[in-house]
Short mmCIF file of the C-alpha atoms (twelve columns), coordinates in Angstrom:
data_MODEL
# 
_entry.id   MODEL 
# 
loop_
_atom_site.group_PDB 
_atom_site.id 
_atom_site.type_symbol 
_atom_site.label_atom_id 
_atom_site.label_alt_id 
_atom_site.label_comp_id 
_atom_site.label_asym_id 
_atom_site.label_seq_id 
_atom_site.Cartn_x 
_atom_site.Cartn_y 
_atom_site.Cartn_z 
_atom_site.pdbx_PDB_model_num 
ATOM 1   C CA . UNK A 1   9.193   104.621 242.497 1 
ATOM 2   C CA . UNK A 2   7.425   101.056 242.081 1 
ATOM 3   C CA . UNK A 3   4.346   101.131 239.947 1 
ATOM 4   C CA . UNK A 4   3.417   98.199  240.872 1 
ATOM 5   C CA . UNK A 5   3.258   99.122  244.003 1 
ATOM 6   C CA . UNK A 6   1.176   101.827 243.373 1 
ATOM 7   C CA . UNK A 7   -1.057  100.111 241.175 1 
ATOM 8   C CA . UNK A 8   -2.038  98.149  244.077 1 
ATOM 9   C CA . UNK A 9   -3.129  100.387 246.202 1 
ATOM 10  C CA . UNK A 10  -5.020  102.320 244.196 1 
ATOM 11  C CA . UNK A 11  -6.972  98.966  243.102 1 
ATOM 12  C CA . UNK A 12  -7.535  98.421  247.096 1 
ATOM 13  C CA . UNK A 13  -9.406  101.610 247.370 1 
ATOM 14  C CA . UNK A 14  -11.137 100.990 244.367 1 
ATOM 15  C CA . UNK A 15  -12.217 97.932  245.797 1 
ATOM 16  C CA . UNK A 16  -12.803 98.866  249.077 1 
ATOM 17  C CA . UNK A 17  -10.591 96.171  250.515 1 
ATOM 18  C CA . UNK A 18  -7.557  93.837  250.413 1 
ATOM 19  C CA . UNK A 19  -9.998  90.773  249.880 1 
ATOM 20  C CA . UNK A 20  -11.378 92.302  246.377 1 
ATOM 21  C CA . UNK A 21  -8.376  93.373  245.140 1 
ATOM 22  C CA . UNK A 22  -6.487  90.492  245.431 1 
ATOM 23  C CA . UNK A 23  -9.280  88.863  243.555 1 
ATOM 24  C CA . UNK A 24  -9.277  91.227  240.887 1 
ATOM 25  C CA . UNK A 25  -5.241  91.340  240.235 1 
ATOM 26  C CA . UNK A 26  -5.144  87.497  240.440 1 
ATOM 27  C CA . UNK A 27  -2.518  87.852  243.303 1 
ATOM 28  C CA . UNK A 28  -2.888  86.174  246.878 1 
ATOM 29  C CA . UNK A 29  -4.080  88.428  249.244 1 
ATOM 30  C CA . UNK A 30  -0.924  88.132  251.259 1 
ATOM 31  C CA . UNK A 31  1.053   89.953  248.318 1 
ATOM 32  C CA . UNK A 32  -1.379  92.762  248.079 1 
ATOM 33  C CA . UNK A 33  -0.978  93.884  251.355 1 
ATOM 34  C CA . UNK A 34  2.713   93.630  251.362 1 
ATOM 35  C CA . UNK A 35  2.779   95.926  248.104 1 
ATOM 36  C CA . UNK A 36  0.739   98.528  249.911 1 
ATOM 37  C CA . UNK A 37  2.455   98.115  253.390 1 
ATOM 38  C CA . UNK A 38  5.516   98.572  251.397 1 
ATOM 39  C CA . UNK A 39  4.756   101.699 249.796 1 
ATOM 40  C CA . UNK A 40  3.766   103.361 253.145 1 
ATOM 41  C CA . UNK A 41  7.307   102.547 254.055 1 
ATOM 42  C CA . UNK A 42  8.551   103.807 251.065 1 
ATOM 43  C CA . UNK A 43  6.045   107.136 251.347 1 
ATOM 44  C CA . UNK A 44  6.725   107.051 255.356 1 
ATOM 45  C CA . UNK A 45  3.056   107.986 255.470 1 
ATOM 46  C CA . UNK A 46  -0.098  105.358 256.742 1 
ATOM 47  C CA . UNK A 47  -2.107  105.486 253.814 1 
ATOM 48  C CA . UNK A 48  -4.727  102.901 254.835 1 
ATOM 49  C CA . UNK A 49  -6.575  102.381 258.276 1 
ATOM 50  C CA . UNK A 50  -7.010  98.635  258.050 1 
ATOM 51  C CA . UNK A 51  -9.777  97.197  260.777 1 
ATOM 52  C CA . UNK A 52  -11.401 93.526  260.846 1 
ATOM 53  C CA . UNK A 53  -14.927 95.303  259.763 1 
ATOM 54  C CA . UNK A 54  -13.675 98.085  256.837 1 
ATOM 55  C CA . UNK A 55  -10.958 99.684  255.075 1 
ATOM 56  C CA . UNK A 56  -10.332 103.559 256.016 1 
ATOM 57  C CA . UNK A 57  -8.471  105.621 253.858 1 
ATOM 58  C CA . UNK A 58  -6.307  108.482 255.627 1 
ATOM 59  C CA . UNK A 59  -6.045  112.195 254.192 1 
ATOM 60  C CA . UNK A 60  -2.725  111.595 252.828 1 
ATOM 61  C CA . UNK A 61  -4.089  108.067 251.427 1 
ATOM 62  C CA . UNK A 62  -6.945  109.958 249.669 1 
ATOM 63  C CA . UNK A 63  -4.875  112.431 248.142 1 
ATOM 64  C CA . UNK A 64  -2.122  110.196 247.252 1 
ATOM 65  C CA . UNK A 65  -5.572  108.159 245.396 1 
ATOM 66  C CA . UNK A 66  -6.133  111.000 243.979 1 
ATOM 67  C CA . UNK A 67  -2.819  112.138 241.764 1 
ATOM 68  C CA . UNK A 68  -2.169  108.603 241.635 1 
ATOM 69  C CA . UNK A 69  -5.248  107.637 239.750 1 
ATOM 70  C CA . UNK A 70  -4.978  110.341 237.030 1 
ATOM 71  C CA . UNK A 71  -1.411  109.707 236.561 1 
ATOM 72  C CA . UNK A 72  -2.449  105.946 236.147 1 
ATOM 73  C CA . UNK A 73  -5.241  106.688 233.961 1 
ATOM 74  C CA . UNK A 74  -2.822  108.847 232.345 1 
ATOM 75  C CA . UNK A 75  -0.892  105.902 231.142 1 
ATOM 76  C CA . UNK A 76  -3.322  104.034 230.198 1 
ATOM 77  C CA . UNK A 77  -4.237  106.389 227.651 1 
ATOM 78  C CA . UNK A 78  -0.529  107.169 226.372 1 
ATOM 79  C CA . UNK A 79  -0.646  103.030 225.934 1 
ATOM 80  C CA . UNK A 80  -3.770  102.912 224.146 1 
ATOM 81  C CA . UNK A 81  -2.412  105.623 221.907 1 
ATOM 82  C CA . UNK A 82  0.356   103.957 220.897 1 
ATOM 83  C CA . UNK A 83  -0.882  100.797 220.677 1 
ATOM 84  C CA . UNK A 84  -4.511  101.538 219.017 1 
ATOM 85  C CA . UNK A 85  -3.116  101.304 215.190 1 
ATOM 86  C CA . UNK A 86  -0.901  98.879  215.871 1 
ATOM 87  C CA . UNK A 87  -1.354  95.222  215.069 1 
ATOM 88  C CA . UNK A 88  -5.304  93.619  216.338 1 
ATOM 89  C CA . UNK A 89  -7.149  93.596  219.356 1 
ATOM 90  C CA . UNK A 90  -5.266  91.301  222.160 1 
ATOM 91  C CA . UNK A 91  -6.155  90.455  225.316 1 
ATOM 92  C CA . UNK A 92  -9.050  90.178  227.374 1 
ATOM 93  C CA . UNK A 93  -12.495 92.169  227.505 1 
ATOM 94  C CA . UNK A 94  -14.574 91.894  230.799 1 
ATOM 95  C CA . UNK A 95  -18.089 92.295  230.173 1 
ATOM 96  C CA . UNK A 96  -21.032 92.640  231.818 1 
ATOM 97  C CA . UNK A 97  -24.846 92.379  231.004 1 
ATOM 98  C CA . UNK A 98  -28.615 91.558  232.401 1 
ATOM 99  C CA . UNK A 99  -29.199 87.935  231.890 1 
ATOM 100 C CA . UNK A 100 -31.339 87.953  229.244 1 
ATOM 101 C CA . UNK A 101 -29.522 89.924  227.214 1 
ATOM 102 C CA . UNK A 102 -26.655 87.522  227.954 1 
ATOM 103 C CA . UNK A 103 -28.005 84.625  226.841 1 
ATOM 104 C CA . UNK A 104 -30.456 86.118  223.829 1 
ATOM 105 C CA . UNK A 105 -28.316 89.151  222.208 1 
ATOM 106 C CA . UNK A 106 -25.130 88.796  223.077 1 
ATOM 107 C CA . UNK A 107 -24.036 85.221  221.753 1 
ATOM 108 C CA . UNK A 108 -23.962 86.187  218.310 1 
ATOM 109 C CA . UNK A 109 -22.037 88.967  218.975 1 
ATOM 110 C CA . UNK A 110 -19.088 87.265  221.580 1 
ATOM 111 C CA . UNK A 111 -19.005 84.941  217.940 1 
ATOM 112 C CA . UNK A 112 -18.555 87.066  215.554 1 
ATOM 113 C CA . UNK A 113 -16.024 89.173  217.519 1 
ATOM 114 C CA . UNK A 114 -13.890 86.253  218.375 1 
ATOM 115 C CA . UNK A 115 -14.172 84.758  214.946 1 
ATOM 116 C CA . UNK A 116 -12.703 88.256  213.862 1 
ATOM 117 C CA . UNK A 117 -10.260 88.775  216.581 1 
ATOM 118 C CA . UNK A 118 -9.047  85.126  218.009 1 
ATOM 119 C CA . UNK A 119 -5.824  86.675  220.199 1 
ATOM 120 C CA . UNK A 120 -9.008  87.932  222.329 1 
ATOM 121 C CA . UNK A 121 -10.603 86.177  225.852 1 
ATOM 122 C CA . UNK A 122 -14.450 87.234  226.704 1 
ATOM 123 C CA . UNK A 123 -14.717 87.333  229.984 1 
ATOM 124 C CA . UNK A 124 -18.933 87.236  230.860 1 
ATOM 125 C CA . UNK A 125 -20.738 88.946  234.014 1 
ATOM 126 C CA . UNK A 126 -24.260 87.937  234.172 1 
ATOM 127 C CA . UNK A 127 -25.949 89.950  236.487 1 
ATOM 128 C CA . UNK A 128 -29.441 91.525  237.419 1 
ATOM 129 C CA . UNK A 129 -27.454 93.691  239.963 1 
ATOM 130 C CA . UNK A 130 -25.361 96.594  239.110 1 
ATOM 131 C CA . UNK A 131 -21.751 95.932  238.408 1 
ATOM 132 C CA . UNK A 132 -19.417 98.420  239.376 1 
ATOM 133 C CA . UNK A 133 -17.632 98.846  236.425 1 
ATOM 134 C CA . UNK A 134 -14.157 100.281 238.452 1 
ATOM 135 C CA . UNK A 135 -14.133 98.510  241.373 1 
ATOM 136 C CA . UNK A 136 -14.830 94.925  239.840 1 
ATOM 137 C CA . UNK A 137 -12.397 95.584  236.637 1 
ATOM 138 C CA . UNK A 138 -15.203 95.632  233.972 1 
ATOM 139 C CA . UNK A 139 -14.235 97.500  230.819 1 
ATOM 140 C CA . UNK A 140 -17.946 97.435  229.257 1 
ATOM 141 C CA . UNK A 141 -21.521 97.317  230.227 1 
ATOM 142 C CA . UNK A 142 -24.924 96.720  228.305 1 
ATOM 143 C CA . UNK A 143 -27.462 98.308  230.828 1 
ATOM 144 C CA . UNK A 144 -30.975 99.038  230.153 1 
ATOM 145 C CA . UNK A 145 -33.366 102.056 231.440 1 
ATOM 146 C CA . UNK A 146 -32.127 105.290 233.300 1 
ATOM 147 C CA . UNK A 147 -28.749 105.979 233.432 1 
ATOM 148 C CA . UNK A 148 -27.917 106.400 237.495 1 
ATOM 149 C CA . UNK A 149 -24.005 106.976 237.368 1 
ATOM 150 C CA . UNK A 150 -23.265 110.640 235.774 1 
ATOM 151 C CA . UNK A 151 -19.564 109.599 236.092 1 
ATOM 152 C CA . UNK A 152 -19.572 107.249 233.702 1 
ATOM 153 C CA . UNK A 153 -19.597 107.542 229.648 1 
ATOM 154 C CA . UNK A 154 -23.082 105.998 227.637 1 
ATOM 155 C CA . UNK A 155 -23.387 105.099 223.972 1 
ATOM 156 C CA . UNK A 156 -27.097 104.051 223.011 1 
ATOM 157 C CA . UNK A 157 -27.663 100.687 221.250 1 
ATOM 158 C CA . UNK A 158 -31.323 101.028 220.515 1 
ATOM 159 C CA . UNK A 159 -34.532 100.346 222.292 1 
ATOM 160 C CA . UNK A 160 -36.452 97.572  224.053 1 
ATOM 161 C CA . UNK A 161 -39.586 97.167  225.416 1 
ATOM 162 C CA . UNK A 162 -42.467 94.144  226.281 1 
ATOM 163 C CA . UNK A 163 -45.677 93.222  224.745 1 
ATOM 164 C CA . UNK A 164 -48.478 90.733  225.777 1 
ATOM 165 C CA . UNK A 165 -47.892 87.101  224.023 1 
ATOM 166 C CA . UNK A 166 -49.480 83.542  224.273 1 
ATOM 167 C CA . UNK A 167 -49.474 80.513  222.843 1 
ATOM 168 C CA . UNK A 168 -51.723 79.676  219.900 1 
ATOM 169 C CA . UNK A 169 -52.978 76.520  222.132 1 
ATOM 170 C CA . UNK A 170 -53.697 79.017  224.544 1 
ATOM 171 C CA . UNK A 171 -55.750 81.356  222.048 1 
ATOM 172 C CA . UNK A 172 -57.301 78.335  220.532 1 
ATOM 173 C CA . UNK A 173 -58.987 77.010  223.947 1 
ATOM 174 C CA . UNK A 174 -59.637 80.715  226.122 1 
ATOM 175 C CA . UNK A 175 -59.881 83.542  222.928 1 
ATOM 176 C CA . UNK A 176 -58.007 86.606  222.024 1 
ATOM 177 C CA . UNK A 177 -58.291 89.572  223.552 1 
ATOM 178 C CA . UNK A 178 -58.975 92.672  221.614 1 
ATOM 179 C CA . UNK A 179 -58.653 95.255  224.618 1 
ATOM 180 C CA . UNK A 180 -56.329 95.161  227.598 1 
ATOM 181 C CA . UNK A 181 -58.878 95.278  230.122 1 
ATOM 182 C CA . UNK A 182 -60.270 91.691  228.441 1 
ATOM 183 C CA . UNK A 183 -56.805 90.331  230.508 1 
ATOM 184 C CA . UNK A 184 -58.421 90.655  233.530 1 
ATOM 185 C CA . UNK A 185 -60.505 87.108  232.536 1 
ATOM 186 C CA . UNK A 186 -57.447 85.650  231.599 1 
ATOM 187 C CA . UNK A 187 -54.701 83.718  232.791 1 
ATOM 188 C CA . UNK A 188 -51.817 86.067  233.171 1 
ATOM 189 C CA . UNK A 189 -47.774 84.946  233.939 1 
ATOM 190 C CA . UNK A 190 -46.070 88.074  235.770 1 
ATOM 191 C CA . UNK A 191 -42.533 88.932  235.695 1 
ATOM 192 C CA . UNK A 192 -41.703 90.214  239.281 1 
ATOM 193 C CA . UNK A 193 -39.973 93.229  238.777 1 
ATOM 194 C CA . UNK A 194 -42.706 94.870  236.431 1 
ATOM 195 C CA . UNK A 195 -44.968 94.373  239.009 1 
ATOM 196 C CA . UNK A 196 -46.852 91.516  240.617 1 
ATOM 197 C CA . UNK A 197 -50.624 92.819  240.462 1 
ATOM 198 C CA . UNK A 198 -50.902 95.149  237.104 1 
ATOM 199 C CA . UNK A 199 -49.612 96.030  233.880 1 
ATOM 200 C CA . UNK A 200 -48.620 99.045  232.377 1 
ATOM 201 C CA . UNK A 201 -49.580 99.611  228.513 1 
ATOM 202 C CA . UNK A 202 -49.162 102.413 225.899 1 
ATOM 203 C CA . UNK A 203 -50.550 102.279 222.547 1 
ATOM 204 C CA . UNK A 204 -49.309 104.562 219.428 1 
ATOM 205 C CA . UNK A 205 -51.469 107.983 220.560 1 
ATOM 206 C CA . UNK A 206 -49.673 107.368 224.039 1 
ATOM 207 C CA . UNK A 207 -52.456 106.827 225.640 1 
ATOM 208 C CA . UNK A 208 -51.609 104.313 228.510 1 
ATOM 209 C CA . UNK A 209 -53.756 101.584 230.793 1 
ATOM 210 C CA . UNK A 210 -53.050 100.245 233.791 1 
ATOM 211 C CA . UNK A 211 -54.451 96.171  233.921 1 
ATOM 212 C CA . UNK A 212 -54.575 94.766  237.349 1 
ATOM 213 C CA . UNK A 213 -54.302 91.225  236.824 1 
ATOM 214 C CA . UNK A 214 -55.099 88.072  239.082 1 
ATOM 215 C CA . UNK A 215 -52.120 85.783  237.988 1 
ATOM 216 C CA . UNK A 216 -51.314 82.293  239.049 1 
ATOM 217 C CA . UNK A 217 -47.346 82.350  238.588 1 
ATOM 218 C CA . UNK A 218 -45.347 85.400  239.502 1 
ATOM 219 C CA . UNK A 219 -41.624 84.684  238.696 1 
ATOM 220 C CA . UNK A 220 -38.278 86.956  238.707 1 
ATOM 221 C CA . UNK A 221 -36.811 85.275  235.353 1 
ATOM 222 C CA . UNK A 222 -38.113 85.941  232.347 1 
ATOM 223 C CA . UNK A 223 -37.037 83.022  230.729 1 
ATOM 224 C CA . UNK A 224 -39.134 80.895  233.077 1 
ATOM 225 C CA . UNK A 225 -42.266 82.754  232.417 1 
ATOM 226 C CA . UNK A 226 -41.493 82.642  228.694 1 
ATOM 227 C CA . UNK A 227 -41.492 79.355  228.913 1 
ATOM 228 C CA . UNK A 228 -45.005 78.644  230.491 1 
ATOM 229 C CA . UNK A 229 -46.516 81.179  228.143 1 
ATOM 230 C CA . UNK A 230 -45.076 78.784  225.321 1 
ATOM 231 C CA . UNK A 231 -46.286 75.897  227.244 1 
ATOM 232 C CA . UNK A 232 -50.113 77.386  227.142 1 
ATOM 233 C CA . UNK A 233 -50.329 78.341  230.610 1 
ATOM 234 C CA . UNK A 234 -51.478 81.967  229.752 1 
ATOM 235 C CA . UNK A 235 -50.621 85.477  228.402 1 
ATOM 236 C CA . UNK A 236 -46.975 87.099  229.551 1 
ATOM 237 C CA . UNK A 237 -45.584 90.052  229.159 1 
ATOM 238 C CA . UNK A 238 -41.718 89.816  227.419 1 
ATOM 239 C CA . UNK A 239 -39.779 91.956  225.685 1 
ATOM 240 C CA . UNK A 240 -39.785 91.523  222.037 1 
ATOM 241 C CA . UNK A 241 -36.311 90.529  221.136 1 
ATOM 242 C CA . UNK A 242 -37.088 87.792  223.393 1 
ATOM 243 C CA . UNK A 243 -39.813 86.328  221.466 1 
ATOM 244 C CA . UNK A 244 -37.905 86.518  218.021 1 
ATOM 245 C CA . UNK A 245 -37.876 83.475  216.987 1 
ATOM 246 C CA . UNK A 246 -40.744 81.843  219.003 1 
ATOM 247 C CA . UNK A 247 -42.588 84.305  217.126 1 
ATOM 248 C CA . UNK A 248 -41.385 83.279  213.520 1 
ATOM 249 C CA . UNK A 249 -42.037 79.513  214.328 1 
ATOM 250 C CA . UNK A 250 -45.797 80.578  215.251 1 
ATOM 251 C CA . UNK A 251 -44.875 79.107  218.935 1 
ATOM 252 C CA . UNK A 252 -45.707 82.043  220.563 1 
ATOM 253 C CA . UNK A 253 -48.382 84.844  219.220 1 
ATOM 254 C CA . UNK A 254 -47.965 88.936  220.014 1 
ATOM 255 C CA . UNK A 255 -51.887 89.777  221.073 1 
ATOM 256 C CA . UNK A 256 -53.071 93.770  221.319 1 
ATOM 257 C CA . UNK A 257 -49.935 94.394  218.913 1 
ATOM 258 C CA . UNK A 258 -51.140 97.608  219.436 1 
ATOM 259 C CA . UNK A 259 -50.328 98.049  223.031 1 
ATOM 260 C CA . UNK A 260 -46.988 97.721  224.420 1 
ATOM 261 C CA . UNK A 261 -44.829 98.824  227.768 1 
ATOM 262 C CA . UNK A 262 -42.829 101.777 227.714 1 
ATOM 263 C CA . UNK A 263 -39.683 101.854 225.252 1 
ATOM 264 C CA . UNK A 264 -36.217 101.577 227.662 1 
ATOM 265 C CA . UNK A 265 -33.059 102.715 226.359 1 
ATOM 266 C CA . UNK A 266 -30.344 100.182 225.868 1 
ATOM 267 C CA . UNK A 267 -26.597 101.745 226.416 1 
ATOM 268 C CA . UNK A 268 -23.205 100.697 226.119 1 
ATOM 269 C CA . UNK A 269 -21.377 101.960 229.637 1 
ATOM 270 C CA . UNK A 270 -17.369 101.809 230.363 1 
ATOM 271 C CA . UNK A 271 -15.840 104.841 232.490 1 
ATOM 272 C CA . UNK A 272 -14.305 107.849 230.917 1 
ATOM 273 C CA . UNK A 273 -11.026 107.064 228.977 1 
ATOM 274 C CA . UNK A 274 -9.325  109.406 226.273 1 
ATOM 275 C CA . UNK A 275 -8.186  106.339 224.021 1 
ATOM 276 C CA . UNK A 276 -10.458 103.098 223.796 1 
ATOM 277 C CA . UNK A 277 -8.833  100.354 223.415 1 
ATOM 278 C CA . UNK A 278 -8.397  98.523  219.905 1 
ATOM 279 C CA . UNK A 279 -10.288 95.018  221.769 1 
ATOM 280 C CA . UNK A 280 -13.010 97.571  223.183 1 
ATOM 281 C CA . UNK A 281 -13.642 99.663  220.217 1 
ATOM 282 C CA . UNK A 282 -13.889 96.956  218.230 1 
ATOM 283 C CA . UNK A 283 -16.405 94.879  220.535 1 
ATOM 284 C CA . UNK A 284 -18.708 97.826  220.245 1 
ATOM 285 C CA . UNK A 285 -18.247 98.134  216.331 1 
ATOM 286 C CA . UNK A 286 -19.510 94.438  216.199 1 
ATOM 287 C CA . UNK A 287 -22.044 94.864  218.491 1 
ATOM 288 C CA . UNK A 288 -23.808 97.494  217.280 1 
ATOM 289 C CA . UNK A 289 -24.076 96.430  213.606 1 
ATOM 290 C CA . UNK A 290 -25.331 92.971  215.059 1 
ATOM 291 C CA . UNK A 291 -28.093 94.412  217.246 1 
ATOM 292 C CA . UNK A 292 -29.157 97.425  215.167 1 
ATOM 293 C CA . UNK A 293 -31.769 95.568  214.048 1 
ATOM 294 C CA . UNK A 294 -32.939 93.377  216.924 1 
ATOM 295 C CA . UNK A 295 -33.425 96.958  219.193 1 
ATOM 296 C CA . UNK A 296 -34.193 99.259  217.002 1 
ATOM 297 C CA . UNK A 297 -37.253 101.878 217.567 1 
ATOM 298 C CA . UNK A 298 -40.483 100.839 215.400 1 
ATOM 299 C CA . UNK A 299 -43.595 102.501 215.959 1 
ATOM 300 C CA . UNK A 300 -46.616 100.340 217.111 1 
# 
């Protein structure tokens, strides 16, 4: 029997093709499919349909996935068992995370930790997509809103949600509004994804507003509309934690502070495994005395 071997192939369906895995194990592609042609020898069984267009597992391949997967996982766990008490974290920790959590919440953390535990590599996904954690090797993800994937195991963080800033250059030349439905005479700078013609507010009795705005810049990046709000080009609506310390240099002012979007959930995510790793465990021990504070649930 050749672990390795089997390793492999499991990673290949995981991926969901040769290509992927090979960039995953660090191995040329050529090697991967050798391992995996050479265990269908071994097995005498095809495991894999392999076509120009897609990868097709056979019955035998999916069951042989199937005990092979658990037995891996299986070992995994006996490792991380043995291993958890025994000497520091070691190694390195694939992460994953929106982009502006990336660049605003996470740097103090990623210093801390390696300050703590130097025999550790960070290795940073950025993405607005969603990462499959198994597929794509990822041991840990910081994902905000509704939990889609049942399969996988979520730890909360805290809270975020966005409020309605400005400029006090802004303020100074076109006034402060005192209602929501005073942004309609206003300037407003929309973030895409909450919605390019209105804005949805809540205020403490939970009783919520839709705004439909007439903006002149819609953009997908928060930081770029952040950064015309703080240039005086009008009102935006940004998470808090974003506006931290714009907010204690007076840069940037929070207007109707008592209206605000609806609160998100912020969770750790990493699939199901019976032993956490000493480098993952103590990532998240970091992290969530670091950002306790920064997304923690206030009342308006």
């Amino acid at each position: 029997m050749d672990l390795n071997e089997i390793m492999i192939f499991v990673k290949v369906v995981q991926a969901g093709s040769f290509n992927q895995a090979a960039k995953l194990l660090g191995m040329p592609n050529s090697t991967v499919s050798a391992k995996v042609s050479a265990l269908e020898k071994r097995l005498g069984v095809t495991l894999l349909h392999r076509t120009t267009r897609k990868l097709q597992i056979t019955q035998a391949g999916q069951a042989f996935f199937n005990r092979s997967l658990t037995a891996l996982q299986e070992l995994q766990g006996a490792e991380a068992e043995v291993t958890l008490n025994q000497g520091e974290p070691q190694g390195i920790l694939r992460l994953t995370a929106p982009s502006v959590f990336g660049s605003t919440l996470l740097p103090e953390v990623i210093s801390q930790y390696l300050e703590k535990y130097p025999k550790i590599t960070v290795d940073l996904i950025f993405a607005d997509r969603v990462v499959d954690l198994i597929s794509e090797g990822v041991d840990l993800a910081i994902r905000a809103g509704e939990l889609q994937d049942s399969t996988l195991i979520a730890k909360k963080i805290g809270v975020s949600y966005f409020a309605p800033f400005a400029s006090a250059a802004y303020l100074k030349k076109n006034g402060t509004p005192i209602h929501p439905k005073d942004l309609r005479s206003h300037k407003c700078l929309q973030f895409a994804p909450l919605g390019r013609d209105k804005w949805e507010l809540v205020n403490k009795n939970k009783n919520k507003i839709s705004v439909s705005l007439v903006g002149k810049v819609i953009a997908d990046d928060l930081h770029v509309i952040k950064d015309f709000a703080l240039n005086g080009e009008g009102i935006a609506l940004l998470p808090t934690f974003l506006c931290e310390m714009e907010t204690k240099k007076n840069r940037l002012v929070r207007i109707l502070p008592e209206w605000r979007s609806d609160v998100r959930n912020i969770h750790f995510v990493y699939p199901p495994q019976k032993f956490p790793a000493p480098k993952f465990q103590a990532f998240m021990d970091i992290a969530l005395d670091v950002l306790k504070n920064r997304l923690k649930e206030t009342e308006l």
